[in-house]
C-alpha positions in Angstrom: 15.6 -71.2 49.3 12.3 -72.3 50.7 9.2 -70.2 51.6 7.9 -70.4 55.0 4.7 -68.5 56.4 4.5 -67.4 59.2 2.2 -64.8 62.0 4.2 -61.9 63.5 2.9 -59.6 66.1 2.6 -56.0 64.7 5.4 -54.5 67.1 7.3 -56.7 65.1 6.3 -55.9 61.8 6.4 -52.3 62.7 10.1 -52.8 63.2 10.8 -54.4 59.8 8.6 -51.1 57.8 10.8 -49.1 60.0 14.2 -50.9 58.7 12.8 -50.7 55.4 12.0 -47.0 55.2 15.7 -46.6 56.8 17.6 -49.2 54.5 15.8 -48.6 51.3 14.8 -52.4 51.3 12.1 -54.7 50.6 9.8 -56.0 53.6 11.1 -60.1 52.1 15.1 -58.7 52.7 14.4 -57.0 56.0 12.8 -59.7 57.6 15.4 -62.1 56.0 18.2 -59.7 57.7 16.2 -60.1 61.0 16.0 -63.3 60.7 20.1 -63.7 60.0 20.4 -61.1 63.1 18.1 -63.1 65.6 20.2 -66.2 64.2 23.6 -64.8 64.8 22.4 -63.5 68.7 21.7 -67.0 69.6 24.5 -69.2 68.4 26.5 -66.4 69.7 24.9 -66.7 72.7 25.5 -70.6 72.6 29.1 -70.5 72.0 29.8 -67.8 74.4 27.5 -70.1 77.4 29.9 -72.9 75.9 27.3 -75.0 74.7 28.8 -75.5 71.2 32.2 -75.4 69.6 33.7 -72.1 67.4 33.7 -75.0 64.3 30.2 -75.8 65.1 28.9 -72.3 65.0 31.2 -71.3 61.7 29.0 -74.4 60.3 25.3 -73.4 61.6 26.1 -69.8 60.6 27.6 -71.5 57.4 30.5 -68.8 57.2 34.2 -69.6 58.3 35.9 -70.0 61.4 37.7 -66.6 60.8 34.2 -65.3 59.6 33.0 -66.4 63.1 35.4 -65.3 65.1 35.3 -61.8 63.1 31.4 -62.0 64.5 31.9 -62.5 67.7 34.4 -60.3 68.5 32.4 -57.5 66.9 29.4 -58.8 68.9 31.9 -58.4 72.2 32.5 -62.2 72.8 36.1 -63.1 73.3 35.9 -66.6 73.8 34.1 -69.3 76.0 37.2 -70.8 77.4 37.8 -69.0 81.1 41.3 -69.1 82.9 40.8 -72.4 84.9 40.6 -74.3 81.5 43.8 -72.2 80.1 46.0 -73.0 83.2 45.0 -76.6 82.9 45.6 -76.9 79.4 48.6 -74.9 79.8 49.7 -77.7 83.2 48.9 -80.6 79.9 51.2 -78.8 77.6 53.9 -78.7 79.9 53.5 -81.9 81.2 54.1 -83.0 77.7 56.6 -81.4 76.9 58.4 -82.5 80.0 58.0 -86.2 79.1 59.0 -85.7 75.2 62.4 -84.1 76.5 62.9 -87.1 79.2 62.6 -89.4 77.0 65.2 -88.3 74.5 
């Protein structure tokens, strides 16, 4: 783990001695929890604008897929695939499927 320094406004540091009053927890966990929660918003927020892949966000967030897809749903984020993409995959599939059995 490396140490960083850094400045933080004192509206944010007054949220972090309010977490750690409420959580029992050191000011170095709280803002490491922030941190990990600030973290988790935006790659959540990338994968749900489609800018990256589930796989990619399991490896940034450095959990699994399943972990991933356990924190999205909690965070209320389905997917980033809409229903265009899923009827043309599903056209693709069928396509397929029609050529394998044609050709046997």
């Amino acid at each position: 783990m490396k140490a960083k320094a850094l400045r933080l406004p004192d509206n944010l540091l007054d949220a972090v001695k309010f977490a750690e009053k409420k959580e029992k927890i050191d000011e170095p966990t709280t803002l490491r929890k922030f941190l990990r929660l600030g973290a988790e918003k935006y790659i959540a927020d990338s994968y749900a604008r489609g800018e990256i892949s589930l796989r990619e966000a399991a490896e940034v967030l450095d959990i699994t897929v399943r972990e991933t897809l356990e924190l999205l749903w909690d965070m209320g984020i389905t997917g980033n695939v809409g229903a265009d993409e899923i009827l043309k995959s599903i056209s693709i599939i069928e396509k397929n499927a029609a050529t394998s059995k044609s050709k046997t």
